[in-house]
N, C-alpha and C positions, 0 to 999 in steps of 0.2 A: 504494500500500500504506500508505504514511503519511498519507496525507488524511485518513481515517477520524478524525481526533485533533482536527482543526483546527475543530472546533463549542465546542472547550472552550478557545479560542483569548485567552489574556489579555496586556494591553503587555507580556509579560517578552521580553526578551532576553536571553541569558543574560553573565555579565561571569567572563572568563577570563583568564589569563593562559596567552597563546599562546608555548611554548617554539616558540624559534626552532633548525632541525637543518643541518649543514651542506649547504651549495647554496642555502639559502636554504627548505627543504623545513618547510612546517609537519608534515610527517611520519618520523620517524626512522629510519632505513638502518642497514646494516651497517654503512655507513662514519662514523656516529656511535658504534657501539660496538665493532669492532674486530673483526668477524666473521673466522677464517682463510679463506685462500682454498681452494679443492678444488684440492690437489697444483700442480702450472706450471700451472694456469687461472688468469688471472691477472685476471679478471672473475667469476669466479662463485663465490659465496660456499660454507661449510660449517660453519654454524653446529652446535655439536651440543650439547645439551639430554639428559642422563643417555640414554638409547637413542634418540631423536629424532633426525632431522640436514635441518636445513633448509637451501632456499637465499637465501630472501630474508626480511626482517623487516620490521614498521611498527611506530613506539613513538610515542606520544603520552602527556602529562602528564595528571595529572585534580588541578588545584587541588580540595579539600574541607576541608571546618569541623573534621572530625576528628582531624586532622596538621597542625600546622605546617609539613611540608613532602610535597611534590606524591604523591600515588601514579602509577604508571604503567601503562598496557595495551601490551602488545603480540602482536602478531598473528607469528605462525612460518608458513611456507608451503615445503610441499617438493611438486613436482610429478613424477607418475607415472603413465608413457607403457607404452605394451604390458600393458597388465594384463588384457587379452580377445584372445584368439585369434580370435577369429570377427572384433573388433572394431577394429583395427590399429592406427585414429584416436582410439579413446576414450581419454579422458583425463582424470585427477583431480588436484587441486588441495585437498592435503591444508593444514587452514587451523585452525590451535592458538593456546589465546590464554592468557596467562601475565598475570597481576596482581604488579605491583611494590613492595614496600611497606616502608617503614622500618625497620630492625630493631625499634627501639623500640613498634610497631605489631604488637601482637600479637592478631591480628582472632579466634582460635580462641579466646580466653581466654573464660569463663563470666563473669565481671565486668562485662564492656564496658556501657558504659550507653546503648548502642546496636545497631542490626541492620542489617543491609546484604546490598542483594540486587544482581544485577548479569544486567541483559535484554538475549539476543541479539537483534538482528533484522536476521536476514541472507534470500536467496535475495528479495533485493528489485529492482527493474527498477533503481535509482537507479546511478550510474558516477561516479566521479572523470573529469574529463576526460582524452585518454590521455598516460600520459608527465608526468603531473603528481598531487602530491600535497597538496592542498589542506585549507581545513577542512569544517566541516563546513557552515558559511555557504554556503560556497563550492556545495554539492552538492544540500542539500533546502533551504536558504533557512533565515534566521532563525523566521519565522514557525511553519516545523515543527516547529524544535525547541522555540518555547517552549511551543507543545502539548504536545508530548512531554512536557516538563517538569514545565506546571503539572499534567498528568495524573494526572502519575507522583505529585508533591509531595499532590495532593488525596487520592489515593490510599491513602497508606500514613499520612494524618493520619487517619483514617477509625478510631473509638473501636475497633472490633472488633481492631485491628493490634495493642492494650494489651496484651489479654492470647492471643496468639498465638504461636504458635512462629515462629524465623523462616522457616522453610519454609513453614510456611501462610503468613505475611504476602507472602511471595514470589511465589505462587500466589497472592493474591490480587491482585497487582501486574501479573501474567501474564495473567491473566483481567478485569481491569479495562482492560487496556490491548487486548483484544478480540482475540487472536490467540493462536497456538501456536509464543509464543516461546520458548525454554531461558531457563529463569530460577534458576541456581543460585544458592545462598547463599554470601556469601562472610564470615558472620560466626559464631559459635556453633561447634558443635559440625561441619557439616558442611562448616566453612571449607575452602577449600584450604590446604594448607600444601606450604612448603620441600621440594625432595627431602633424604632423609638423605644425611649426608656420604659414605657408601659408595657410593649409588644414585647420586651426583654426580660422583663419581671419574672419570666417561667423560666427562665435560661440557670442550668447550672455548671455550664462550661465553657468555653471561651478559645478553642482550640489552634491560638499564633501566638508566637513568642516574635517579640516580650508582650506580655498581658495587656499593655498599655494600649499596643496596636486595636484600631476600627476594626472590625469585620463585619464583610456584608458577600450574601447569596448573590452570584453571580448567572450561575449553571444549575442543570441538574438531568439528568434522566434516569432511565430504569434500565439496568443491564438484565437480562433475562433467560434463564435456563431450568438448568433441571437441577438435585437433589444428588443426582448423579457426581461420581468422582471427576469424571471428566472435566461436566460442564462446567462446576464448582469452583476446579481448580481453576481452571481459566478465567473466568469471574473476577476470583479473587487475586489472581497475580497478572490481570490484563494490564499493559501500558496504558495510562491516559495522560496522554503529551497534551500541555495547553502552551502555546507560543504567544508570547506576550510581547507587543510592538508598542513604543511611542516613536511621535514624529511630530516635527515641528512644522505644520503648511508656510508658515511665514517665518524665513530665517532671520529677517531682518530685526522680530519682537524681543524683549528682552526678556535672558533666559531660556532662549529656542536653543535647542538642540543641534549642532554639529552637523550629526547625522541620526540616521533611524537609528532607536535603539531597540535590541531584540534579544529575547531569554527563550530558551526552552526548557518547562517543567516535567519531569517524569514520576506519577501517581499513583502510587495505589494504597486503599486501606493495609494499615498496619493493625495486626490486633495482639498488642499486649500493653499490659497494666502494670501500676507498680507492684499490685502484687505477685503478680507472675514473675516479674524482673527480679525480688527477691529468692525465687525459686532457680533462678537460671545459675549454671557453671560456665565459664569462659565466656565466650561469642557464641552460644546454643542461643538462638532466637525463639521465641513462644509462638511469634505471627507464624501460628500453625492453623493450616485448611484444614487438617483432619478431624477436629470436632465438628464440622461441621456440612460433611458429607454420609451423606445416608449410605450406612453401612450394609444395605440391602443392595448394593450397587447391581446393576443389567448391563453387562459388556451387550453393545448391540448385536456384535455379530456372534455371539453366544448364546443370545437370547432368542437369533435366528438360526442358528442350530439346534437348539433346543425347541425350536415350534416344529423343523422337521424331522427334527426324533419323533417327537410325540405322535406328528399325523403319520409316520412310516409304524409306528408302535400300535397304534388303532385299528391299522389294519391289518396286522399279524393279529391281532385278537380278534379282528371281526372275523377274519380266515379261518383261524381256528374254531372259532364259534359255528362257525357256517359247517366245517368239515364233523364235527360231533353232533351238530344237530342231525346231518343226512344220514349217518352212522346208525347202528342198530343199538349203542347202548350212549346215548350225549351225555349219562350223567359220569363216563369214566373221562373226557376230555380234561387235560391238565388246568385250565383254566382256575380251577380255583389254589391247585399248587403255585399258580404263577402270583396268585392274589398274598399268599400266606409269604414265597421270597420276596414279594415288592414288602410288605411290611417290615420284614425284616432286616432289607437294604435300606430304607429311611433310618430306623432306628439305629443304624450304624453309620450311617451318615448325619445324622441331625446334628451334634454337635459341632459339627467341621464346617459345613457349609449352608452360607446364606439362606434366608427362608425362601426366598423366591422360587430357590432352584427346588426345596422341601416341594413349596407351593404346587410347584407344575406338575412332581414325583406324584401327588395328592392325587392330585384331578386323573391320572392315570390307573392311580389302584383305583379309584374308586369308578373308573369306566371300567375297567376288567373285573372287580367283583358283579357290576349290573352286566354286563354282559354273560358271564357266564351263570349269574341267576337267571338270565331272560330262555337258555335252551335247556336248562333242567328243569326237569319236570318237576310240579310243585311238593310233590307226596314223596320226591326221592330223599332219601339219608345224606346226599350229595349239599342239598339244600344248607342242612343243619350244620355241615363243614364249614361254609359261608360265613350263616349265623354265628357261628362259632369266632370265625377270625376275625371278625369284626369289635366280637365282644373280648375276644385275646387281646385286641391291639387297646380299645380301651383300659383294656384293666394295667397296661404298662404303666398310666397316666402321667404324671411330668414329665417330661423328659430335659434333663440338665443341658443347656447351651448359653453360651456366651451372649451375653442382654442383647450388646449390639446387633448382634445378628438372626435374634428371635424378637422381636418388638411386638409384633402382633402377635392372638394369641396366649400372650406371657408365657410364651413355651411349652402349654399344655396340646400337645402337638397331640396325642391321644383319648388323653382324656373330654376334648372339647370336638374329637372326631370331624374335625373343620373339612367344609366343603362336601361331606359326604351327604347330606339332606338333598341342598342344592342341586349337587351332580347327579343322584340317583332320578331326584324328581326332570331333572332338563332330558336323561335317557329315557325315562319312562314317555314324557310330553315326544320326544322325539320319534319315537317306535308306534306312536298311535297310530 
């Protein structure tokens, strides 16, 4: 996605001064600004933002020619689970992004002898590595960004910028840069500002350093996926580069700017607390994804071997069913031996693996037990074998597995005889 820039490729590298956060994190956490904890969680943050309330933050510096001292970006991220009934695993990653800025720095004012735009570009393939919060070097390489930059810088030097509103210069910065990026202004009239002291009154965090700094919503959208490990991870360790430009239309005003000036921010929620930080040894980072991927994880293309087991598995049983029913005696068909090893393959498998895979194992005993009730005769002894392994596998009743990967349920993977009602009754409706 960012290649596209690299023809307009010049030696710049850009020179920054990289704040250092604790852990050693070029990227800033709760446990830099003091986020409270959610109630006795004694790891999970609850940052709240006037009606906002997130759980993890990213704060980075942006050295510029216009302050003497640094502005800041930072990204808010609250994540939310069940928001589709149909959909149980989808999941959003709500990702807001706040600009920090000196009191003295007041960017709405009509005067300023400058304009300043500030370009998302996020839903990009690019990843922070996981568990780590690095810069930007680190992620698309110096080379892209001095693209970016000189792009950006060529850009908004461009005579037409003079006499433009900043919102058109902005859009012309959006549209230069060849993509449909969000490109709010963050100087003139339709700056962000401050929430007022009222609308603040709910606030119990304040997520830029130094504390002193304004902060005001800028941005925001909804990253969106699944519950999934995959999705999750990407989610949580996706780049979100915002490029931040001022320019002076009029050089001649005083205090205009040289040249363009241009940063690039690299983003993403960090999630750890000070209490975690007390937990940690060396450089071991806590902004860990793994709490918060659903441990029932569906490899897809496992998931798709697995649906053609199953329908290649239906039909060796309907086969078999069909070949004992034409038979002179259907009730000696193995069919119900095969019902009594499937029970006994789960029950040695349950502990080890996810319930999903349990799930599917389910709905297949419990189509080979109706199946091979449906060609024995009712009045045979065959019958009561059935009955029997149904009530055997019941009477196992808990069965011990690891929380994560029995959720539903609560593990009573037998004695709650899940899906078998269901199943029996959708073959019986099916056979009418």
């Amino acid at each position: 996605m960012l290649s596209i820039f690299l023809f307009s490729l010049l030696s710049i590298v850009p020179s920054s001064t990289l704040a250092q956060y604790v852990n050693g994190n070029a990227i800033g956490s709760c446990a830099d600004v003091d986020c409270p904890l959610t109630g006795d969680d004694t790891t999970r943050a609850e940052c709240r933002i006037t009606d906002n309330v997130y759980g993890g933050i990213g704060l980075v510096s942006i050295p510029t020619t216009i302050s003497q001292n640094d502005l800041t970006w930072t990204i808010a991220t609250h994540i939310y689970d069940n928001i589709d009934q149909n959909d149980p695993v989808k999941r959003n990653i709500e990702k807001d992004f706040y600009l920090g800025t000196p009191p003295s720095l007041e960017l709405a004012a009509d005067s300023l002898p400058y304009k300043g735009c500030a370009v998302f570009l996020y839903n990009n393939s690019a990843e922070f590595p996981q568990n780590e919060a690095g810069t930007c070097s680190d992620v698309i390489g110096d080379e892209c960004i001095g693209a970016l930059l000189t792009q950006a810088k060529t850009i908004m030097a461009q005579p037409q910028n003079k006499s433009a509103s900043v919102e058109q210069a902005c859009q012309r910065l959006q549209m230069g840069l060849q993509n449909t990026f969000a490109d709010p202004s963050i100087t003139g009239d339709e700056a962000p500002t401050p929430p007022s002291q009222s609308h603040n009154e709910s606030s119990n965090c304040h997520p830029t350093l130094p504390k002193t700094n304004e902060l005001a919503l800028v941005y925001g959208f909804n990253d969106t996926g699944t519950a999934y490990s995959n999705s999750t991870t990407h989610m949580f360790n996706a780049v979100n580069l915002i490029l931040t430009v001022f320019f002076s239309p009029n050089s001649e005003a005083q205090g205009a700017l040289e040249s363009p000036d241009a940063h690039l921010s690299c983003l993403k929620g960090v999630y750890l607390t000070n209490a975690q930080l007390e937990n940690l040894s060396g450089n071991e980072n806590a902004a860990s994804v793994s709490e918060y991927i659903n441990d029932e994880e569906i490899d897809d293309r496992e998931l798709k071997r697995r649906h053609s087991f199953d329908g290649r598995y239906r039909l060796r049983v309907d086969s078999a069913a069909l070949s004992a029913a034409l038979g002179a005696h259907p009730e000696d068909n193995d069919l119900w031996v095969t019902a009594r090893s499937g029970i006994r393959n789960i029950l040695d498998r349950f502990p080890l693996q996810p319930l999903w895979k349990i799930e599917a194992s389910l709905h297949i005993l419990w189509y080979t037990f109706a199946r091979a009730a449906s060609i024995i005769p009712a009045d045979h002894p065959a019958q009561d074998r059935l009955a029997a392994e149904v009530i055997l596998a019941r009477e196992l009743g808990s069965l011990g597995s690891d929380e994560r990967t029995a959720v539903t349920e609560d593990g009573r993977i037998w004695s709650d005889l899940p899906y078998l009602v269901r199943d029996l009754d959708a073959f019986w409706q099916s056979n009418q």
